[in-house]
C-alpha positions in Angstrom: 18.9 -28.7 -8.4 21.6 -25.9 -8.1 23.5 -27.2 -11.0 20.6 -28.0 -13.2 20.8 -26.6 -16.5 17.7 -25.7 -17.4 16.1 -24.1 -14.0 16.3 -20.6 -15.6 13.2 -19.4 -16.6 15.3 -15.9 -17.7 17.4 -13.0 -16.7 17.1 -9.5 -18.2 20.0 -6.9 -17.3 18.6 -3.1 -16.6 20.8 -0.2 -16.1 23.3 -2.3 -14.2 20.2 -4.6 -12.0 19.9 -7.8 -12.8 16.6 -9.8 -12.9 16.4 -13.4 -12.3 13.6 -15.8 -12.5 14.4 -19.7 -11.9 13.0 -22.5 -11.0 13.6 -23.9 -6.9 12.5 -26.8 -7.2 11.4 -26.6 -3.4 8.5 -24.9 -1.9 10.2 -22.8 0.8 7.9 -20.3 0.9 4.3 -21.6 0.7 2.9 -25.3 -1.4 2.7 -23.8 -4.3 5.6 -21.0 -4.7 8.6 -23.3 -6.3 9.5 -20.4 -9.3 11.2 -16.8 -8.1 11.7 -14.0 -9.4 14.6 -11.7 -7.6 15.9 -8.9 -8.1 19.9 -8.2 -8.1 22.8 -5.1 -8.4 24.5 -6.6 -11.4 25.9 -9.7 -10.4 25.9 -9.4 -6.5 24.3 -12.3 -4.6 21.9 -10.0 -2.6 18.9 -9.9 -3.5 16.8 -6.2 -3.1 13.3 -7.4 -4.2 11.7 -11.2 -4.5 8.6 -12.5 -6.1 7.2 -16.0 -6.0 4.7 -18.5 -7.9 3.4 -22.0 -8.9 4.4 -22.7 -13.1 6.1 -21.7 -15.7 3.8 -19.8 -17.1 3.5 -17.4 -14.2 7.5 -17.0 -13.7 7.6 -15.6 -17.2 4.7 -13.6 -16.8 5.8 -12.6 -13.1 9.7 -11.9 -14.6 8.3 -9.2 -17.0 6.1 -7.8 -14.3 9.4 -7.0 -12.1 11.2 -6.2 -15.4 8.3 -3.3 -16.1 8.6 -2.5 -12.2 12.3 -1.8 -12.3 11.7 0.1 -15.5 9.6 2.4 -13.9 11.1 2.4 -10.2 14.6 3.8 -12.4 12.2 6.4 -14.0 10.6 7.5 -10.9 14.5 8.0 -9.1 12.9 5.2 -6.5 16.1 2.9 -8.0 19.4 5.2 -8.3 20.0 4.6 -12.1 23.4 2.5 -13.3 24.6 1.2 -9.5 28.1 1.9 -8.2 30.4 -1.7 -9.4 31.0 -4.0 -6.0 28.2 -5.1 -3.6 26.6 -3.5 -1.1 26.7 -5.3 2.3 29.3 -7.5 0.8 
């Protein structure tokens, strides 16, 4: 599964974060939550926010649900707009 090709549901870039919504394949973290939805600083590996859910349909729906949250965390100053390059904790 961590090779498959087509496990991405999609990934938007906003003002340097990174939102990613793929398919697990596994239900780590209840029966039904096998799609997730994580939030990233540009291309670091650690995630700052997760979401999880059951099909297809709600990954895309739940991916533009943390796509409008990160919008609006940036334009509340809750996010610090355009993040420093390097990782955090890395």
């Amino acid at each position: 599964m961590k090779t498959a090709p087509d496990r991405r549901v999609t990934k938007t870039f906003i003002d340097g974060y990174r939102v990613s919504t793929i398919f697990w394949g596994i239900a780590e973290y209840g029966p039904d939550k096998v799609f997730g939805t994580m939030l990233f600083v540009g291309n670091c590996y650690h995630d700052l926010a997760a979401w999880r859910c059951a099909s297809w349909e709600e990954a895309e729906e739940q991916h533009e649900r943390a796509c409008a949250w990160v919008r609006e965390q940036l334009a509340n100053g809750a996010l610090p707009p355009r993040p420093q390059r390097g990782c955090a904790g890395a």
